[in-house]
VEXVO-336441 format. One record per residue (C-alpha): x, y, z. Coordinates in nm, 2 decimals. Example, Ala and Ser with C-alpha at 12.3 -4.5 7.8 and 13.67 -1.06 7.14 Angstrom:
<atoms>
u=1.23; v=-0.45; w=0.78 .
u=1.37; v=-0.11; w=0.71 .
</atoms>
This chain:
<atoms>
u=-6.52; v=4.59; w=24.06 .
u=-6.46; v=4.95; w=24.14 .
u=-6.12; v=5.09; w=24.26 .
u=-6.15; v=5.18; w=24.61 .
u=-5.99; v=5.51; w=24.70 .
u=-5.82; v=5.62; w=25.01 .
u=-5.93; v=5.91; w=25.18 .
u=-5.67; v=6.21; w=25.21 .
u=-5.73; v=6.21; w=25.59 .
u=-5.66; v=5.82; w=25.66 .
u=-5.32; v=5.94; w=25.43 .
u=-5.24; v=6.19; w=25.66 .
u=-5.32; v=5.98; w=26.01 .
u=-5.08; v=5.73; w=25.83 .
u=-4.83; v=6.01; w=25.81 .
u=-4.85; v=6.14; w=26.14 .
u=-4.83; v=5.78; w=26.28 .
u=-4.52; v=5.73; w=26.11 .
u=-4.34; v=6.00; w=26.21 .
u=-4.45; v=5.98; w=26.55 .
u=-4.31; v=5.64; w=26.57 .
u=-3.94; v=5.75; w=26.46 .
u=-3.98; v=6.07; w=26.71 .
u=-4.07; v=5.84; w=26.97 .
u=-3.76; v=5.65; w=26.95 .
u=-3.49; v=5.94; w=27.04 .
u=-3.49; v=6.08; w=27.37 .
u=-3.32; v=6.41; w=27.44 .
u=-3.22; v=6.41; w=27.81 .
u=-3.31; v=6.83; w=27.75 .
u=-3.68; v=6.69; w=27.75 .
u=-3.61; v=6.51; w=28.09 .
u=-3.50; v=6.83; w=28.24 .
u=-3.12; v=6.84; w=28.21 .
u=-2.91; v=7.17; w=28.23 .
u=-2.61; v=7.11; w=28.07 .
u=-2.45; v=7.41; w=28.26 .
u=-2.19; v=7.23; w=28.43 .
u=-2.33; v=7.31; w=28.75 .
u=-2.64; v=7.11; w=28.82 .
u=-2.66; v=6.75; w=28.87 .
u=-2.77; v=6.60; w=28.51 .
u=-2.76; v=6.22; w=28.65 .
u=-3.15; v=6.18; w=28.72 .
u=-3.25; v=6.33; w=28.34 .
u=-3.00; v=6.13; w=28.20 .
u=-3.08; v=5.76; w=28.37 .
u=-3.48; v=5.88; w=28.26 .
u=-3.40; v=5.90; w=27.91 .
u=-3.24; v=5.63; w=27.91 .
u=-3.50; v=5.38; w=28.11 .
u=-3.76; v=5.52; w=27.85 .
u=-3.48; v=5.43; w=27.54 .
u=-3.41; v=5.10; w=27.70 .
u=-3.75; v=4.98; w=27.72 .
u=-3.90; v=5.14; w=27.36 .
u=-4.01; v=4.86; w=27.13 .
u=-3.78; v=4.99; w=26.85 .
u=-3.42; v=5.03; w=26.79 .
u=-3.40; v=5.40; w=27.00 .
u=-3.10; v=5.69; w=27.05 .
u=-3.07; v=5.88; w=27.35 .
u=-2.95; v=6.21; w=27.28 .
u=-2.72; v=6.43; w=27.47 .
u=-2.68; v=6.79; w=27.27 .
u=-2.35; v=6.99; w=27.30 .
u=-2.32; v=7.08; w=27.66 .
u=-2.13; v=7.05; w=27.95 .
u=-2.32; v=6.80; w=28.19 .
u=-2.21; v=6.73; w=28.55 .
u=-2.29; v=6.38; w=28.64 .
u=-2.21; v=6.18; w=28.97 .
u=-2.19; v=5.77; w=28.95 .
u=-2.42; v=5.65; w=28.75 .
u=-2.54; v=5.31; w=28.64 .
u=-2.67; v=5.24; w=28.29 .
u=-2.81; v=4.93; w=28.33 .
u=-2.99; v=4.66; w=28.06 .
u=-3.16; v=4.43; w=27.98 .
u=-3.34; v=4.64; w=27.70 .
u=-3.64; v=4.52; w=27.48 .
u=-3.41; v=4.67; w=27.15 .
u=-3.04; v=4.79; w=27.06 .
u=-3.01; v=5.15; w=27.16 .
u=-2.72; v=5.42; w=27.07 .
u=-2.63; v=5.68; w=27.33 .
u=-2.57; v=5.94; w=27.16 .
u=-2.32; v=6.24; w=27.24 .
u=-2.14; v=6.39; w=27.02 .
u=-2.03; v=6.79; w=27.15 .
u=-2.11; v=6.69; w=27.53 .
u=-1.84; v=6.70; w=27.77 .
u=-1.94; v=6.48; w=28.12 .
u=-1.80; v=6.65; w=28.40 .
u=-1.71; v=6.41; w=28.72 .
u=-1.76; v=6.52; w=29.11 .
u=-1.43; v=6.59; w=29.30 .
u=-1.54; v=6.43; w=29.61 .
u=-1.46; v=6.09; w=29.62 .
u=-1.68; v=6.00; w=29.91 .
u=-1.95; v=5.99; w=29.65 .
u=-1.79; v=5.70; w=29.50 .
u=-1.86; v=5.48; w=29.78 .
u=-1.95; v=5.13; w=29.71 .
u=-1.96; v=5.25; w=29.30 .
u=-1.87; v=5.02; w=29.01 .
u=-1.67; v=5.36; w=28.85 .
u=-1.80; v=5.69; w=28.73 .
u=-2.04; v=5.58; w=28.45 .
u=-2.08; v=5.22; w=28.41 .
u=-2.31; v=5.03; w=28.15 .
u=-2.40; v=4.71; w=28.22 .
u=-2.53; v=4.35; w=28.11 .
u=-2.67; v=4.56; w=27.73 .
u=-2.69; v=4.40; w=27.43 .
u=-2.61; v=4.60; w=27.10 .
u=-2.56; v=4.93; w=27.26 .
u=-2.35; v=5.18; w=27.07 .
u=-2.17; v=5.47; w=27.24 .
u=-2.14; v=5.77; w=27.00 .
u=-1.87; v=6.05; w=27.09 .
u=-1.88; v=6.26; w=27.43 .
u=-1.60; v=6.38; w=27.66 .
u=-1.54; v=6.28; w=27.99 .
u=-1.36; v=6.47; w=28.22 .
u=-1.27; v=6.24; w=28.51 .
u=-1.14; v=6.53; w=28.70 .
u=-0.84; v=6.30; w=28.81 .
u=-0.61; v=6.49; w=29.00 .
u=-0.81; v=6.45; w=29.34 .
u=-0.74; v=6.07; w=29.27 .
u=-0.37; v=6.04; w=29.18 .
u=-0.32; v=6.21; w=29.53 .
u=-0.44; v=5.94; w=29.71 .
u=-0.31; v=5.66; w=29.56 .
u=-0.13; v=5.48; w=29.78 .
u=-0.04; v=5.18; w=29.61 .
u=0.31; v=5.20; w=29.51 .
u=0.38; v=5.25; w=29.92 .
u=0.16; v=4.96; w=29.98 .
u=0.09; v=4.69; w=29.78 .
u=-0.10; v=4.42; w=29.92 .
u=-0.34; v=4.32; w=29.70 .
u=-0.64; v=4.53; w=29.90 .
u=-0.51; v=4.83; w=29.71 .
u=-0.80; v=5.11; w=29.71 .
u=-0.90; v=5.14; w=29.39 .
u=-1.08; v=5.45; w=29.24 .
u=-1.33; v=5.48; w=29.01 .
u=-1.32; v=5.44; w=28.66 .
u=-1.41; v=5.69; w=28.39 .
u=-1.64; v=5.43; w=28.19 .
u=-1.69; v=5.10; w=28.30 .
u=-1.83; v=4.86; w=28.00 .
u=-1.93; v=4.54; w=28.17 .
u=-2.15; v=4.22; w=28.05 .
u=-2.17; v=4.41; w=27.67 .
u=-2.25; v=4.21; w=27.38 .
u=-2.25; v=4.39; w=27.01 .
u=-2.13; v=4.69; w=27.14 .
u=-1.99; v=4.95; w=26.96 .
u=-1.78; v=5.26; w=27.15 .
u=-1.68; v=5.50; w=26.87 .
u=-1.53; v=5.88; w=26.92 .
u=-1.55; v=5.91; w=27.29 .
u=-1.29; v=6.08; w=27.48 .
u=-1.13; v=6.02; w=27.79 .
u=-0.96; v=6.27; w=28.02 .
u=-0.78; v=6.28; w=28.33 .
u=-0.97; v=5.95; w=28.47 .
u=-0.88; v=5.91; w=28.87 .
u=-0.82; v=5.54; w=28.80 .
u=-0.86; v=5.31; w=28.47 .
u=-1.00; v=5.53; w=28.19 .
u=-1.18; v=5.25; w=28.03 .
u=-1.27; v=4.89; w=28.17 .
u=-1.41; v=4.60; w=27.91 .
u=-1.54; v=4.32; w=28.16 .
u=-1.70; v=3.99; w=28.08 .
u=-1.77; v=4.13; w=27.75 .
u=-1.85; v=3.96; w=27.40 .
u=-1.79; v=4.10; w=27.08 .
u=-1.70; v=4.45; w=27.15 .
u=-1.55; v=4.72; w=26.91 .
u=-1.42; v=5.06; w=27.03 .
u=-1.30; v=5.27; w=26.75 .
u=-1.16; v=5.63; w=26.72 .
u=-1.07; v=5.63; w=27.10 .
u=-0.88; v=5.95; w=27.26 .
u=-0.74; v=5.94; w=27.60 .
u=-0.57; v=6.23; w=27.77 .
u=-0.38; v=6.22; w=28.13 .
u=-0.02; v=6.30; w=28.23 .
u=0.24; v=6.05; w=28.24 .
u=0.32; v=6.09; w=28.62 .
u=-0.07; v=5.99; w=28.70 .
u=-0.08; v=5.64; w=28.85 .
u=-0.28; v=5.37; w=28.77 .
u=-0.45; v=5.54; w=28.46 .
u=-0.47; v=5.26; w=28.21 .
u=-0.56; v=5.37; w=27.93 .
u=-0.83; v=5.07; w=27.81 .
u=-0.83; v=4.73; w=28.03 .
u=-0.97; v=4.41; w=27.90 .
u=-1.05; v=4.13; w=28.09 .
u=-1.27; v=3.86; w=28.11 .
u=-1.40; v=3.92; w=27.73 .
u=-1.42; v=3.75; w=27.42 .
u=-1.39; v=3.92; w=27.08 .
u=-1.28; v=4.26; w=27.17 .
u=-1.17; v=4.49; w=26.96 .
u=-0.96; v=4.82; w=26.94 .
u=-0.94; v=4.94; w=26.58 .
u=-0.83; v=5.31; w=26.63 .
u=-0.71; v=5.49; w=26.91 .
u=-0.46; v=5.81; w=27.04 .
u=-0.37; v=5.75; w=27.38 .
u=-0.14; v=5.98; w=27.63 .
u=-0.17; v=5.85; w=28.01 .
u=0.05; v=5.74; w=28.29 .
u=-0.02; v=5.38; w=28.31 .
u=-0.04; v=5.11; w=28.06 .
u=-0.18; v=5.24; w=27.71 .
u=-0.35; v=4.92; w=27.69 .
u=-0.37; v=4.63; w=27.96 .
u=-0.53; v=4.25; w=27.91 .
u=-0.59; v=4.10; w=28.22 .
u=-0.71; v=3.71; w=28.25 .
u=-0.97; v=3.55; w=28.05 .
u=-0.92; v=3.78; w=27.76 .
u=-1.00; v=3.59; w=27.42 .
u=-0.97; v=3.69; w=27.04 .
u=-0.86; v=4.06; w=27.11 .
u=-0.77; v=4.25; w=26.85 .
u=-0.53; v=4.57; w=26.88 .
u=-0.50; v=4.78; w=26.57 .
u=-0.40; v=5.18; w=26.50 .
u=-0.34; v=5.25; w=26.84 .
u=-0.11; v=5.57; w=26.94 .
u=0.00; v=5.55; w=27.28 .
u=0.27; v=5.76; w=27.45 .
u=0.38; v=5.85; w=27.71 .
u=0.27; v=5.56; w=27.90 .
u=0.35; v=5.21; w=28.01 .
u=0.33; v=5.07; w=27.65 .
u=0.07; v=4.78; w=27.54 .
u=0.06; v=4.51; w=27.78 .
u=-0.07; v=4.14; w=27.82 .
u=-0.11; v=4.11; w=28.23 .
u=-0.03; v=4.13; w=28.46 .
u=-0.13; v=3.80; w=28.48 .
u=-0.05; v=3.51; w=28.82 .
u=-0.13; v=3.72; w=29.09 .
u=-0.46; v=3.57; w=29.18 .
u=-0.61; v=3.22; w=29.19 .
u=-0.83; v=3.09; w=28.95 .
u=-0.74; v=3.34; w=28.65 .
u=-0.83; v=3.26; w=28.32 .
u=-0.65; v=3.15; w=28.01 .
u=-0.58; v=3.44; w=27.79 .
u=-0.60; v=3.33; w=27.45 .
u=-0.55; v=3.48; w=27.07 .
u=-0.43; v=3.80; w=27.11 .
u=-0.30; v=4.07; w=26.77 .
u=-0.14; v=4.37; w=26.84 .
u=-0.06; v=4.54; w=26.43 .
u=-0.01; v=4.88; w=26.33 .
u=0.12; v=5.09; w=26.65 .
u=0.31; v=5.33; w=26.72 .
u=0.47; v=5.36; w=27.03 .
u=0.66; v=5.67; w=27.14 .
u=0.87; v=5.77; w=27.49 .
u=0.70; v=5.49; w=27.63 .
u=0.87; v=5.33; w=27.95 .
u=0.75; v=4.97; w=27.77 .
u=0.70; v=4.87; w=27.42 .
u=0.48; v=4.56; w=27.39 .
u=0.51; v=4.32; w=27.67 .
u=0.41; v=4.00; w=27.86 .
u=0.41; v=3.99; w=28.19 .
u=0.36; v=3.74; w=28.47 .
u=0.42; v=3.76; w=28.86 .
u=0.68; v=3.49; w=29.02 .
u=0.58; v=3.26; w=29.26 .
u=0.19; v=3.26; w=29.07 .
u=-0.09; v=3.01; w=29.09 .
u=-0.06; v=2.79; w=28.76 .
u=-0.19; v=2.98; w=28.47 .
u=-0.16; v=3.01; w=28.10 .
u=-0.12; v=3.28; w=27.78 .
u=-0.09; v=3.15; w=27.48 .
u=-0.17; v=3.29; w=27.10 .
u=-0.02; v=3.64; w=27.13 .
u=0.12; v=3.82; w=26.78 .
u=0.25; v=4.16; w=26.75 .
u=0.36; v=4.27; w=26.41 .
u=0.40; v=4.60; w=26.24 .
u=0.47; v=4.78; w=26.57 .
u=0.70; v=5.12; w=26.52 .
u=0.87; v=5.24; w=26.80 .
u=0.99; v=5.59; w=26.89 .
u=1.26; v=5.59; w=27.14 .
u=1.07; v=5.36; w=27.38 .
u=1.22; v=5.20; w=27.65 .
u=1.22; v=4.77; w=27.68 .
u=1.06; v=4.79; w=27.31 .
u=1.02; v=4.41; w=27.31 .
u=0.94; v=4.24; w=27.66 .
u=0.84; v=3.89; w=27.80 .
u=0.88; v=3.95; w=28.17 .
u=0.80; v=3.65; w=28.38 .
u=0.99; v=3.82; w=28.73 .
u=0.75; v=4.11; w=28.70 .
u=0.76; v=4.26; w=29.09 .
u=0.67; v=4.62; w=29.12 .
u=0.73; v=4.72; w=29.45 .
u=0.91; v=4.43; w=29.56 .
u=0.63; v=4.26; w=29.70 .
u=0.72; v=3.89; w=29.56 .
u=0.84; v=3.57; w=29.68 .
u=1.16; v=3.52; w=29.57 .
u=1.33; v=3.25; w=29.39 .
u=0.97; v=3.12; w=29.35 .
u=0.90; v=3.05; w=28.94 .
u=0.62; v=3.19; w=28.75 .
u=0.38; v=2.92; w=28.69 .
u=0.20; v=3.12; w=28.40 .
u=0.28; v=2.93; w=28.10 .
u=0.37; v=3.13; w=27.79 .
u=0.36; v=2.99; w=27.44 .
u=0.27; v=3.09; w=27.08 .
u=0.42; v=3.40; w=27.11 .
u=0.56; v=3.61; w=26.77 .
u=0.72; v=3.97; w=26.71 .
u=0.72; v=4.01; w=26.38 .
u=0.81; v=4.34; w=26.22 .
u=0.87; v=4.57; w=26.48 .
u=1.11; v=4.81; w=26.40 .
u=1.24; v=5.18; w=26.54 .
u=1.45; v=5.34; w=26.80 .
u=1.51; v=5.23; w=27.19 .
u=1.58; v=5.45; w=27.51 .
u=1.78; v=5.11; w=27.61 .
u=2.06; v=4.92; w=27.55 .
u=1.85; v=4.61; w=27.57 .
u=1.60; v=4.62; w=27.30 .
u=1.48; v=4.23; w=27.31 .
u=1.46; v=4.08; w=27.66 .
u=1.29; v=3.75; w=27.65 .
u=1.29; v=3.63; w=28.04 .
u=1.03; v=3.36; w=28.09 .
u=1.00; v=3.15; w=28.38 .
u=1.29; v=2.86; w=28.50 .
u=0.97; v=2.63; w=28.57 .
u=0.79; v=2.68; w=28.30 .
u=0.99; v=2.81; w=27.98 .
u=0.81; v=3.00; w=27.71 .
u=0.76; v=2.79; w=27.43 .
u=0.68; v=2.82; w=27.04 .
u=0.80; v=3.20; w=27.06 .
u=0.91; v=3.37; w=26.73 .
u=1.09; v=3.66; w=26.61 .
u=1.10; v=3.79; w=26.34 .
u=1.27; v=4.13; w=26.09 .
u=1.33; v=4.29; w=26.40 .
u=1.49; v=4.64; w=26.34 .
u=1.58; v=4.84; w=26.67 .
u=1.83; v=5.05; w=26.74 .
u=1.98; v=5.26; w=27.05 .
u=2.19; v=5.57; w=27.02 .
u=2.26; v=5.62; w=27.44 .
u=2.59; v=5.60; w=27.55 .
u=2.61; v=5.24; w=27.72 .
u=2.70; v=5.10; w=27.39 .
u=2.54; v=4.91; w=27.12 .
u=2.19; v=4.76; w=27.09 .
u=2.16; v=4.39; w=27.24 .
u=1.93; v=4.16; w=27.31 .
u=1.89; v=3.91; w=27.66 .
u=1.72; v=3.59; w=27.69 .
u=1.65; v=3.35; w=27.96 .
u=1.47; v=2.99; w=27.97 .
u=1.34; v=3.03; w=27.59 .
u=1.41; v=2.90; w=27.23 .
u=1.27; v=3.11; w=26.98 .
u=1.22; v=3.07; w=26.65 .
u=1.39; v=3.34; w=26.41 .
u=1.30; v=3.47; w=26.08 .
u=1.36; v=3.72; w=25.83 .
u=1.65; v=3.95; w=25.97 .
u=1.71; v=4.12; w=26.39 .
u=1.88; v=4.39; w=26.43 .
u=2.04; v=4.33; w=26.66 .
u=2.11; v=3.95; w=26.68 .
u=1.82; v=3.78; w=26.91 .
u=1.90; v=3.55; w=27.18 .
u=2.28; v=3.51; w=27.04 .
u=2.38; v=3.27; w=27.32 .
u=2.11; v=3.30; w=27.56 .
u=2.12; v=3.29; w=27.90 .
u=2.01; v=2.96; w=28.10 .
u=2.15; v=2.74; w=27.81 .
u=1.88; v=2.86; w=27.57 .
u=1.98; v=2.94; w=27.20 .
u=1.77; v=3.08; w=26.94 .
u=1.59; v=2.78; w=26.69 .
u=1.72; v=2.86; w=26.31 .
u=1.38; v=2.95; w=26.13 .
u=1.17; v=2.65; w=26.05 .
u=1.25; v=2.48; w=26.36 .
u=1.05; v=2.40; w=26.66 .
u=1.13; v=2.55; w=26.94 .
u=1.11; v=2.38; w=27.25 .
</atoms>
């Protein structure tokens, strides 16, 4: 039987065909008629591009060149028929002023209920400083706080990825991971003053499998901040100062909050920050529980509270008082965590009278204080803690409310 050749021209259609399929899958939001001058409204090209990426049969990238791109809220929503990466890298996203357009908003830019979406670089600039003036929170805390919008609001992901993006001057939360599964953000930068309120750096809450492997965080709030029904987070490389350190909570405040379970916090640094790593719970709370929490390899540079279970936690003074905590904390460790404090007390452990902490370790702690009210010490109140390896200085040496530190290899009650 004769070979059969193939025609030059069917080569070429095949060619063409080819490529046109892997041009067809990147959208430039330049073809959908955005400026990037930092002037005109960009949200309509962008939210086409991306309903034409979410909805191409192949994996797809929408593409935002170098540019300045003003943007109002806007709402990237999913389900898409394949993973797509928003891509970029060299844009800066520049946020309105007036806060009347936030109205009824979930945040600044939100994406929403995705599956394997990846977020490549971009800067957005949350032009915060119209925000910070109206927060009236501290004056009046009554759980109906108005809240302002966030700079990127990640809700109902699943196999995400948020690498290189940068964060600046956010009027409320910078970033928000809600009811999330399996979500990585890497090489994170967030930029706000110290004295901004309210300007977490990255929230969790409500997510499974979340993950922060690298991140450089200045801001006024919490660096980072778990809220209820966060599960398997894991906190790695993270930078954060000044700020209000990396936090689990608060947690209690409201009914019917989730358990937050298995939680790692390794290889921080923490510098001027008003907290270190902490726990913390609001008195007189529905019942509750945390449980699974690890912090290890944790430098600090002249923070304030370096190592913190607060179970009394009442900013503002707007608690019941004498009423317990009924947030349950166990499987708690602080291993390796070494460095200098801005005070005298470098350890406090004070968990809750009706429900003491249990199954908490400590271990090689090395923290010292060079202020003027004396020597480094540590307080502890309804907890037994494990110890191992070496503290400096001595942890829970005659703690208060008749609770005395375990010798290591005990269980503590």
């Amino acid at each position: 039987m004769g070979e059969r050749k193939v025609q030059p021209a069917w080569i070429f259609v095949c060619i063409a065909f080819i490529v046109a399929r892997v041009d067809s899958a990147e959208f430039s939001v330049k073809t959908y008629g955005a400026k990037a001058d930092g002037k005109s409204d960009d949200s309509q090209a962008i939210l086409k591009a991306w309903a034409d990426a979410c909805k191409a049969l192949d994996a797809s990238k929408l593409i935002v060149p170098a540019g300045e791109y003003m943007v109002g809220p806007m709402k990237i929503l999913g389900p898409c028929s394949n993973p797509v990466t928003f891509q970029a890298d060299g844009a800066t996203f520049i946020a309105p002023t007036d806060l009347s357009l936030f109205k009824g908003q979930d945040g600044w830019i939100l994406f929403y209920g995705i599956e394997g979406l990846t977020i490549s670089g971009g800067t957005l600039e949350g032009k915060g400083e119209v925000g910070w003036k109206t927060n009236n929170c501290k004056k009046s805390f009554s759980g109906n706080c108005k809240f302002l919008p966030i700079n990127l609001n990640l809700g109902g992901l699943t196999n995400a990825l948020v690498k290189g993006v940068t964060s600046k001057d956010s009027k409320f939360f910078h970033m928000n991971v809600i009811q999330g599964k399996n979500v990585t953000l890497s090489d994170i930068t967030i930029i706000a003053p110290g004295d901004s309120e309210n300007t977490d750096g990255i929230h969790i809450g409500r997510s499974t499998g979340v993950s922060i492997l690298g991140a450089d965080i200045k801001t006024g709030d919490d660096c980072v901040s778990l809220g209820d029904g966060s599960k398997q987070v894991n906190i790695e490389n993270v930078k954060c100062g000044p700020g209000h350190g990396i936090s689990i909570g608060s947690l209690g405040k409201y009914k019917d909050e989730q358990p937050v379970e298995g939680v790692t916090v390794k290889h921080c640094t923490l510098t001027g920050t008003t907290n270190g790593v902490r726990i913390k719970t609001w008195p007189a709370s529905p019942e509750g529980s945390a449980s699974g929490m690890h912090f290890e390899d944790v430098t600090m540079e002249n923070v304030s509270n370096p190592i913190l279970i607060d179970q009394e936690y009442c900013p503002w003074n707007q608690c019941t008082a004498g009423v317990p905590s009924k947030v349950k904390i166990s499987d708690v460790s602080f291993k390796k965590i070494k460095g200098t404090s801005a005070t005298k007390v470098v350890v406090k452990l004070a968990c809750s009278k009706g429900f003491p902490c249990e199954k908490v370790e400590v271990g090689d702690i090395n923290l010292e204080y060079h202020g003027t009210n004396g020597t480094a010490i540590s307080e502890c109140s309804n907890v037994k803690p494990t110890l191992s390896g070496k503290q400096s200085p001595a942890v829970c040496d005659g703690a208060g409310g008749g609770a005395a530190a375990a010798p290591a290899g005990a269980a503590a009650a």
